[in-house]
N, C-alpha and C positions, 0 to 999 in steps of 0.2 A: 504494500500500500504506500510506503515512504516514499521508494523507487518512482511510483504512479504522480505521487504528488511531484517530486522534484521534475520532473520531466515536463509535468503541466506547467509547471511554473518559468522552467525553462523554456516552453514552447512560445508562451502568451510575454516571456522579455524580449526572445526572438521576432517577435508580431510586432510589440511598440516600437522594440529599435529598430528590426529592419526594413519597413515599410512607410509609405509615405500615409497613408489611413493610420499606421502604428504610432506614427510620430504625431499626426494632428491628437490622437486618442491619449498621449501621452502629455501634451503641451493644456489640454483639455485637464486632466485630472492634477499635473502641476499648479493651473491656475488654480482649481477648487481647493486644492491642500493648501495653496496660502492665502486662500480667501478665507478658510475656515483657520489657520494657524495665528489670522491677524484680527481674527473677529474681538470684540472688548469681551465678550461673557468666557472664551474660550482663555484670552488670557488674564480673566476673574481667577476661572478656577484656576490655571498654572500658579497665581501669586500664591492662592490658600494651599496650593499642594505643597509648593515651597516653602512657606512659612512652617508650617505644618512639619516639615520635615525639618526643620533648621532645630524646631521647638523640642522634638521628641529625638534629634539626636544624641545628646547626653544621657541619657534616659538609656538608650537602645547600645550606646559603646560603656556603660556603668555592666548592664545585665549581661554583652557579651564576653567582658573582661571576667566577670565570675562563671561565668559555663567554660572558658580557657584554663580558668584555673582548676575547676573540678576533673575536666579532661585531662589538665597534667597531671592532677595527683594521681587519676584513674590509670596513666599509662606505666605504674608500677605492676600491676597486674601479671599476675606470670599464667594466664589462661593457654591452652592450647589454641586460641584463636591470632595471640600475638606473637611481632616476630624476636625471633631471639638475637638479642645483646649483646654485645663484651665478649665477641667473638665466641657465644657457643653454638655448635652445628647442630642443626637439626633434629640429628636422632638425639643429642644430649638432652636439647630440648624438651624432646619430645620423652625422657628417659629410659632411651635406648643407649646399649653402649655404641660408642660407634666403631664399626668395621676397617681393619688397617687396611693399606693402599696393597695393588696388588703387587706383586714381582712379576718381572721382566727379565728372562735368560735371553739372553746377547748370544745370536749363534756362532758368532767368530770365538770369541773370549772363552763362551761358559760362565762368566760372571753373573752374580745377580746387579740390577739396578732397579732402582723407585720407579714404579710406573707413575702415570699419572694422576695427580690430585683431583 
């Protein structure tokens, strides 16, 4: 359905900008968006939306500053949902022990070497 919509949307920007009906159709709804953008009642409410928002920001950065801080204390949490810290691996995490790296016999030498981590 996403797909369906982007394509429609795609198809109708293709329409205003490449055609000459596209462009009148587009110069047409430019004018009404700044007839309605310049209207007084339109930026009535833009003042009270701003105000509004000036007024209730202190308020709104007070109670996110405490939900930050409940969130860090929370990120002490040793759940199996988080991830693990201070360089421990997974299975330690998870307490498993964890499994050594394998060996590597070198066909020339016979030696063993660290395979990979």
């Amino acid at each position: 359905m996403q797909k369906v919509l982007i394509f429609a949307a795609g198809a109708a920007a293709g329409f205003v900008l490449g055609t000459r009906s596209g462009r009148q159709t587009y110069e047409k709804m430019r004018h009404q968006s700044l007839e309605l953008w310049h209207n007084p009642t339109v930026q009535e409410k833009v003042s009270e939306a701003t105000e509004t928002v000036k007024d209730k920001a202190p308020q709104v950065q007070h109670k996110v500053g405490e939900l930050a801080k409940k969130a860090t204390h929370r990120g002490t949490d040793t759940s199996a949902t988080s991830a693990p810290t201070n360089g421990v691996s997974l299975e330690e995490a998870a307490g498993r022990t964890p499994t050594p790296p394998a060996t590597v016999t070198s066909p020339t030498d016979g030696k063993h070497a660290q395979g990979p981590n």
